[in-house]
MIDO-498304 format. One record per residue (C-alpha): residue number from 1; residue in three letters; x, y, z. Coordinates in nm, 4 decimals. Layout:
REM residues N
k:NUM	r:ALA	east:X	north:Y	up:Z;
...
REM end
This chain:
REM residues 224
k:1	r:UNK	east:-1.9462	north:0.8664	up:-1.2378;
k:2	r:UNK	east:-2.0025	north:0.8538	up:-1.6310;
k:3	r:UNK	east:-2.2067	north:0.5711	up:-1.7692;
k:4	r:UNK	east:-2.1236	north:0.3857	up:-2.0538;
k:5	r:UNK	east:-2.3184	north:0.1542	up:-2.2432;
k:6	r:UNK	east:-2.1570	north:-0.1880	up:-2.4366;
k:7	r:UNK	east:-2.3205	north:-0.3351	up:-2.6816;
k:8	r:UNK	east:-2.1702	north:-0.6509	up:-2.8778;
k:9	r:UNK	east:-2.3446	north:-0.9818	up:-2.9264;
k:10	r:UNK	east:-2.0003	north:-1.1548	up:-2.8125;
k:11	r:UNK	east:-2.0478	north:-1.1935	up:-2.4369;
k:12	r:UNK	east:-1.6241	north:-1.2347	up:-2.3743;
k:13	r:UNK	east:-1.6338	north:-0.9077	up:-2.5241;
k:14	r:UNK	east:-1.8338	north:-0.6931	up:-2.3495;
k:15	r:UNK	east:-1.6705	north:-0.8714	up:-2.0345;
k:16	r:UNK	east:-1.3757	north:-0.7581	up:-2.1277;
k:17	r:UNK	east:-1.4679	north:-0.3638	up:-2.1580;
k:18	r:UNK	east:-1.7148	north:-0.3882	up:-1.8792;
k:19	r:UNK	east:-1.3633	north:-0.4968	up:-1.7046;
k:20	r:UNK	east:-1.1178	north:-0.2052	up:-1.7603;
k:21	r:UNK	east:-1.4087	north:0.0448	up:-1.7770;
k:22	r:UNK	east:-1.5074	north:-0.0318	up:-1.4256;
k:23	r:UNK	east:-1.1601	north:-0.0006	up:-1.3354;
k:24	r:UNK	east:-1.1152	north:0.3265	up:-1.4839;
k:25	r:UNK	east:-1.4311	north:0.4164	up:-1.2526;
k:26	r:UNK	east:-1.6723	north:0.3853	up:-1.4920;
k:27	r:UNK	east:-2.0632	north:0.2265	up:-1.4508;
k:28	r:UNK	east:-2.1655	north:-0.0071	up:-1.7241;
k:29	r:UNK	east:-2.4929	north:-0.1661	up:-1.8843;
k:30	r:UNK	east:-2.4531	north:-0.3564	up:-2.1223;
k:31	r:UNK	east:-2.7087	north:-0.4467	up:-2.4291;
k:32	r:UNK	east:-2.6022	north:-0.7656	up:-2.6602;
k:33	r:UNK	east:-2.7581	north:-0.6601	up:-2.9967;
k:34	r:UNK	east:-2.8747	north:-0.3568	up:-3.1548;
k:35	r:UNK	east:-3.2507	north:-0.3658	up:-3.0984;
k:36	r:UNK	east:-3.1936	north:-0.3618	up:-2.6777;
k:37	r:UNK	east:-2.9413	north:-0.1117	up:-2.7637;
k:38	r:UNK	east:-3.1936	north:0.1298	up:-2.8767;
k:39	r:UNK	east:-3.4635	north:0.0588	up:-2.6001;
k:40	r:UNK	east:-3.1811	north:0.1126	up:-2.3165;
k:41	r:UNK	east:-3.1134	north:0.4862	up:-2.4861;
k:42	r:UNK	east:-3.4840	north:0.5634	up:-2.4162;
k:43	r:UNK	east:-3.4688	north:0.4521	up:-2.1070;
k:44	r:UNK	east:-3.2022	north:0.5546	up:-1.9752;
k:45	r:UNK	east:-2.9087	north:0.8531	up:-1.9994;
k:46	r:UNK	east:-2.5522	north:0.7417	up:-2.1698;
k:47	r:UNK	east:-2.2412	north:0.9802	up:-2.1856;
k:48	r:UNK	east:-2.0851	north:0.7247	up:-2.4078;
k:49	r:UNK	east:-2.2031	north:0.4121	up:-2.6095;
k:50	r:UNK	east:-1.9319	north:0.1533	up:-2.7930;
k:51	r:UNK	east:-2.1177	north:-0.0424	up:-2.9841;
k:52	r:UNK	east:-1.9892	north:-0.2815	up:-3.2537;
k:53	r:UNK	east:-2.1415	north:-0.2766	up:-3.5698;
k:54	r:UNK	east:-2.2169	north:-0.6822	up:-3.6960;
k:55	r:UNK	east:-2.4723	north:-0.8206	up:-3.4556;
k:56	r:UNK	east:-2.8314	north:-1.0246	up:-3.5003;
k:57	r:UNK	east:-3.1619	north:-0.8041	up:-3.5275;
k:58	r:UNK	east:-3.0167	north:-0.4750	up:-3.5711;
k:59	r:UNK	east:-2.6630	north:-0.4122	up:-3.6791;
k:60	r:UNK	east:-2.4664	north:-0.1181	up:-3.5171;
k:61	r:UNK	east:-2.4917	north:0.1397	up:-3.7954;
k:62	r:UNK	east:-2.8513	north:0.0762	up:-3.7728;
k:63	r:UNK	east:-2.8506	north:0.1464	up:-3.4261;
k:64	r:UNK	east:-2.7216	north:0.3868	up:-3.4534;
k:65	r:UNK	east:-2.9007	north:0.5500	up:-3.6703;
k:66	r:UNK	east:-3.1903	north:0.4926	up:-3.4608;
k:67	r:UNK	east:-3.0765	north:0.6325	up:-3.1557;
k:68	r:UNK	east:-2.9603	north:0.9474	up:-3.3424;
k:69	r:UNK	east:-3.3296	north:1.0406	up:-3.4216;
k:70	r:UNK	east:-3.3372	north:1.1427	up:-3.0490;
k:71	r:UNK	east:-3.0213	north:1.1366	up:-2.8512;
k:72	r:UNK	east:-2.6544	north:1.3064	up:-2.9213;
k:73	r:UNK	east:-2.4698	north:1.0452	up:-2.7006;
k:74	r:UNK	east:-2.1426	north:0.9923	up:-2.8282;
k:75	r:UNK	east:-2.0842	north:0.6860	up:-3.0189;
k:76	r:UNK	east:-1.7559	north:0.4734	up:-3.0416;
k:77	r:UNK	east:-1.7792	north:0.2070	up:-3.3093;
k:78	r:UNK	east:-1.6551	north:-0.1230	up:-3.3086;
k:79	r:UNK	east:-1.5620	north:-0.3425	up:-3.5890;
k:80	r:UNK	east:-1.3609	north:-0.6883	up:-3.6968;
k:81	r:UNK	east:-1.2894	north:-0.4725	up:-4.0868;
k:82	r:UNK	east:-1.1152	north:-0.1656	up:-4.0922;
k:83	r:UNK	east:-1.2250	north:-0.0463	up:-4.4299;
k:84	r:UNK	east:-1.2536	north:0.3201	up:-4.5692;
k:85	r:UNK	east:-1.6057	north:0.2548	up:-4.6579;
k:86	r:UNK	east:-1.6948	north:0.1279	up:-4.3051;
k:87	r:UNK	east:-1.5268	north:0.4269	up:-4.1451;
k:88	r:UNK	east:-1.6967	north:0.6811	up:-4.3715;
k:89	r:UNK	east:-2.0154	north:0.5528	up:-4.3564;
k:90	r:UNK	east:-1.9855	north:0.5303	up:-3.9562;
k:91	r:UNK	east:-1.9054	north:0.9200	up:-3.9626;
k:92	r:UNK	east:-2.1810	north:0.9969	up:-4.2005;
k:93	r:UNK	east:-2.3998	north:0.8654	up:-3.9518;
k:94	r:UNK	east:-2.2273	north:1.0241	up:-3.6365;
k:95	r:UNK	east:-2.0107	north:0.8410	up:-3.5039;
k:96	r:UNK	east:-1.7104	north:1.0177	up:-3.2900;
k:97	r:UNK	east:-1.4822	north:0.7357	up:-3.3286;
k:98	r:UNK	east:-1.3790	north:0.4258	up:-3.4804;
k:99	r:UNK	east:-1.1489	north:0.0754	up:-3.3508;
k:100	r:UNK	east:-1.0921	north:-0.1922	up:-3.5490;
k:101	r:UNK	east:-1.0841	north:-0.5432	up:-3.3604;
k:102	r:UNK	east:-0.9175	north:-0.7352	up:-3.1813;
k:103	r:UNK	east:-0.8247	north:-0.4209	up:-2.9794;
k:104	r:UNK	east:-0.5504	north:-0.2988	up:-2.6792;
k:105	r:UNK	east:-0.8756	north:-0.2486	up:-2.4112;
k:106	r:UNK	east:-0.6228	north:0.0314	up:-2.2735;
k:107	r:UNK	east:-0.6423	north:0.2150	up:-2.6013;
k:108	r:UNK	east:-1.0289	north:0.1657	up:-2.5845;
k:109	r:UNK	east:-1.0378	north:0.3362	up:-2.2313;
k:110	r:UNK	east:-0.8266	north:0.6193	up:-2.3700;
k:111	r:UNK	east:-1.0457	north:0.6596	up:-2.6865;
k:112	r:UNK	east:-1.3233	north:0.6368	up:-2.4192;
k:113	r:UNK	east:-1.1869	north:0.8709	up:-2.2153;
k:114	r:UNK	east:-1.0917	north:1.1172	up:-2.4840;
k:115	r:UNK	east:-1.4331	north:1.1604	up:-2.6192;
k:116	r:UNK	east:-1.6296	north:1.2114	up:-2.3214;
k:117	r:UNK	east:-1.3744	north:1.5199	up:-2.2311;
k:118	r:UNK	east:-1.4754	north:1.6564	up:-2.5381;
k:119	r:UNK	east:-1.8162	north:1.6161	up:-2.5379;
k:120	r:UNK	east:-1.8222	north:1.7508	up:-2.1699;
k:121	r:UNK	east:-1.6612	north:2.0663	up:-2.2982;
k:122	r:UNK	east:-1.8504	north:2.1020	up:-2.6131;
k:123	r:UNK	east:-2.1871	north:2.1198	up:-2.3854;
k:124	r:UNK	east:-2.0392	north:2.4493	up:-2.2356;
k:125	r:UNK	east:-1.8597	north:2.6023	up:-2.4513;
k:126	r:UNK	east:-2.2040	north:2.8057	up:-2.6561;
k:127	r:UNK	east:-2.1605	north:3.1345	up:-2.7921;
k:128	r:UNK	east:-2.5648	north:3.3426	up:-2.8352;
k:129	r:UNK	east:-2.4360	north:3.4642	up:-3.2182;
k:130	r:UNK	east:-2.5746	north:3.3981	up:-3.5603;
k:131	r:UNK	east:-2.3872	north:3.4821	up:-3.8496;
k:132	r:UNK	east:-2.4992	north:3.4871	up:-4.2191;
k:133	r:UNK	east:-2.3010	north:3.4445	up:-4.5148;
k:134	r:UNK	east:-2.5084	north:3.4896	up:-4.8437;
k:135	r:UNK	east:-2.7901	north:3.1672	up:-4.7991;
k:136	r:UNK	east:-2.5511	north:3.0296	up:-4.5417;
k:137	r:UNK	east:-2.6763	north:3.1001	up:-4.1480;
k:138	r:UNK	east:-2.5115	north:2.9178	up:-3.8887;
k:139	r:UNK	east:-2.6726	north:2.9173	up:-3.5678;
k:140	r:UNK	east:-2.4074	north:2.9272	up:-3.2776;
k:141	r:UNK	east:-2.6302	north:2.8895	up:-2.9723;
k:142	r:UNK	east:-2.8975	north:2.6327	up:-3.1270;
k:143	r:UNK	east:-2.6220	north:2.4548	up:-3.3028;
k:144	r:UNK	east:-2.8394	north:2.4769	up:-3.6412;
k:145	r:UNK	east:-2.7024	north:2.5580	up:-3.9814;
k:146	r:UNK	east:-2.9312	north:2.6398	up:-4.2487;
k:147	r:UNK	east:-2.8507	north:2.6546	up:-4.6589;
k:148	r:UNK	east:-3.1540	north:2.9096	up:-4.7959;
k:149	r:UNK	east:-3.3776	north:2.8639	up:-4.5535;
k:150	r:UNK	east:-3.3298	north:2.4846	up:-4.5274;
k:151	r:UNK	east:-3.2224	north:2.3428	up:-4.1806;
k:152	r:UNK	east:-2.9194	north:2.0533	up:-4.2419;
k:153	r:UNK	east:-2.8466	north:1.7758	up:-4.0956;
k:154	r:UNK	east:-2.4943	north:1.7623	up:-3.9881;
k:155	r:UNK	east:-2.2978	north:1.4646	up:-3.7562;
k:156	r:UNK	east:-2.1588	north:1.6070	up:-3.4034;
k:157	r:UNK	east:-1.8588	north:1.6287	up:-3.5303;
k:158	r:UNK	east:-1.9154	north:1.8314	up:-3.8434;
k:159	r:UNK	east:-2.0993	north:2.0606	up:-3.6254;
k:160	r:UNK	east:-1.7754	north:2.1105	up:-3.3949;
k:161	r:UNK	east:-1.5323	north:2.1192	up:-3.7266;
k:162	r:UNK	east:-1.7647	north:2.3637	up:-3.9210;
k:163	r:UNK	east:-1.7890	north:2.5889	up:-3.5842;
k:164	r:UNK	east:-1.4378	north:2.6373	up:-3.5197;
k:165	r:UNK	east:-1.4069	north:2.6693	up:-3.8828;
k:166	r:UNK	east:-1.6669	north:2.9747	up:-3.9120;
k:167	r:UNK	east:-1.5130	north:3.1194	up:-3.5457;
k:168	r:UNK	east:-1.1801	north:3.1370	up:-3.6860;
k:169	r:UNK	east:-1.3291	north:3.2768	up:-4.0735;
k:170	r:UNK	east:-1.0281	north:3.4273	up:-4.2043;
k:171	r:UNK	east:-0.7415	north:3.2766	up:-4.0547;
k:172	r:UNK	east:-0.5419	north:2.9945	up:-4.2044;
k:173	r:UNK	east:-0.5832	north:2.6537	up:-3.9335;
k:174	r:UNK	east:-0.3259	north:2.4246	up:-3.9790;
k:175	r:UNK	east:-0.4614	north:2.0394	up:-3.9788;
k:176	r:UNK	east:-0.2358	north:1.9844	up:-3.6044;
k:177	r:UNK	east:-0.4568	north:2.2682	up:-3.5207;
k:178	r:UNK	east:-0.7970	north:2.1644	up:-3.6175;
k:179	r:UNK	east:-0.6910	north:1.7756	up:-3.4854;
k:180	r:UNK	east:-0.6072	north:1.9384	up:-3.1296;
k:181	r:UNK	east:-0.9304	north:2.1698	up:-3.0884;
k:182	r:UNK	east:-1.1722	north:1.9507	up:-3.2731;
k:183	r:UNK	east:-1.0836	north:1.6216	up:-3.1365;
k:184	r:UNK	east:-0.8382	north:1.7014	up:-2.8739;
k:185	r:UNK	east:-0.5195	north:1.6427	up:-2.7622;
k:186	r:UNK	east:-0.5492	north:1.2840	up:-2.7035;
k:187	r:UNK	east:-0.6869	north:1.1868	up:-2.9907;
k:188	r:UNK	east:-0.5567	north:0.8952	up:-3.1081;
k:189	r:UNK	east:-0.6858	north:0.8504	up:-3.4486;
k:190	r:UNK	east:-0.5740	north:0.8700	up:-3.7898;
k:191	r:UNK	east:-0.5054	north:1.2026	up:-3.9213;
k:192	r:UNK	east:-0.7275	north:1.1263	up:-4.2171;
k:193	r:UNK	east:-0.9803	north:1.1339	up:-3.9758;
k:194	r:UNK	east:-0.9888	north:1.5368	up:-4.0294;
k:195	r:UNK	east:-0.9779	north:1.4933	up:-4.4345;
k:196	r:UNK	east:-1.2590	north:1.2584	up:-4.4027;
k:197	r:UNK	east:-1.4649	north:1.4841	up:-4.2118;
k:198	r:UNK	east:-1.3532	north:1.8220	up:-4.4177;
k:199	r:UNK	east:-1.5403	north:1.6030	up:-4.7599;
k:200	r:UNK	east:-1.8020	north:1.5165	up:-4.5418;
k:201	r:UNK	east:-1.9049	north:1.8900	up:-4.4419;
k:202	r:UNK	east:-1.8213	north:2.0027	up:-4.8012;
k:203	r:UNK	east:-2.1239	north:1.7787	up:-4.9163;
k:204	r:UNK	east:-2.3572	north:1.8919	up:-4.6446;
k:205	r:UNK	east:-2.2709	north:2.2599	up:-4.7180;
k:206	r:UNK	east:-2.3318	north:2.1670	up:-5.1124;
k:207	r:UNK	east:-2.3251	north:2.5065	up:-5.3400;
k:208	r:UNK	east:-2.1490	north:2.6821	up:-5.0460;
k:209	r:UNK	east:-1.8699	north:2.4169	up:-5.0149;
k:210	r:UNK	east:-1.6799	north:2.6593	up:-5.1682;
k:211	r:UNK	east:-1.6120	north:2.8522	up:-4.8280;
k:212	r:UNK	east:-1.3720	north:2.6006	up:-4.6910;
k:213	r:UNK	east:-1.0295	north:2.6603	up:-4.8772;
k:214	r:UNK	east:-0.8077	north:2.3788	up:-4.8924;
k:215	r:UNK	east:-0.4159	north:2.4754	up:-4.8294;
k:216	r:UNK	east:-0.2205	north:2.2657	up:-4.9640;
k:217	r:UNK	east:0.0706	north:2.1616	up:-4.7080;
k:218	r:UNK	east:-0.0521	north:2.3445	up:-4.4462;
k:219	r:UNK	east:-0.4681	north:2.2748	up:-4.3413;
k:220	r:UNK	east:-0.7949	north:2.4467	up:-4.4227;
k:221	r:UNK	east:-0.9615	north:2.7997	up:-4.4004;
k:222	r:UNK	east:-1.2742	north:2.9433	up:-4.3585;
k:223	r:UNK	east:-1.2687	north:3.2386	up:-4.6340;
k:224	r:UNK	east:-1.6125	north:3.4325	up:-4.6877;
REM end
């Protein structure tokens, strides 16, 4: 049984999710602001949190944040705005997903459901290989990418992008492609979802940026 954990600071919400979750089989604690949010993660094991982001004491991003500095748990954001800057921001920090309120709570459970496949599967799927291009060493097995010498800091999900990206060096990926093996089959976000995360890895790669090609009308390529 996976455990999720709900945090909002409106009770008739969390009811609601704690509802169709345990429905869908699921065990749920919940935590009604930020701060508890954080103490629950280190004290207990999560294979998915949705959290929404305004609360009292410690807003979600925050918490985020926080519970980033020593657990990977997926995160699935919740919010009442559905603005660019919100959504970018929440991937910046790691998020793996984003719903805007008021939400269908059988969309959630798919979202739910959809990101704890993949992070079930990325846990296995580790390849012992290191490959170096110029300053650029990527780290298969430790999931560590370093720029000169430099560990970065990279979301999840830039990790899993820039992976495939460097697996598959060479070949042209069209964006259906990338959506499908990145996120998986069921995702059911936008599709600027994958351009989002392409600018975000660009940045974190900085003066080697220039290995991800852009082509146009058809998706991206790892060329080095």
């Amino acid at each position: 049984m996976y455990k999720l954990l709900v945090v909002d600071d409106e009770m008739k919400i969390r009811e609601i999710i704690k509802k169709y979750a345990i429905f869908e089989g699921y065990d749920v604690i919940e935590a009604s602001d930020g701060m508890e949010a954080v103490e629950k993660c280190k004290q207990e094991t999560f294979d998915l949190i949705v959290m929404d982001i305004m609360m009292p004491e410690l807003d979600g991003f925050s918490a985020c944040k926080a519970i980033r500095k020593f657990s990977n748990t997926p995160v699935l954001m919740l919010s009442a705005r559905g603005e660019e800057y919100d959504k970018i921001h929440g991937f910046e920090i790691g998020i793996d997903d984003y719903v805007v309120k008021p939400f269908s709570p059988k969309e959630l459970m798919m979202r739910v459901q959809a990101i704890i496949k993949r992070s079930q599967a990325t846990q296995v799927d580790t390849q012992k290989e290191i490959i170096k291009f110029e300053g650029l060493t990527v780290d298969f097995t430790g999931r560590l990418v370093y720029i000169d010498g430099e560990k970065i800091e990279m979301s999840p999900k830039e990790y899993e992008l820039f992976f495939y990206l460097v697996r598959n060096r060479g070949i042209a990926l069209k964006r259906e492609q990338l959506i499908n093996q990145v996120w998986g089959y069921d995702f059911y976000g936008d599709d600027r979802t994958l351009d989002t995360h392409i600018k975000l890895l660009r940045k974190s790669l900085g003066t080697y940026s220039h290995y991800i090609v852009t082509l146009r009308g058809v998706g991206y390529r790892f060329e080095a």
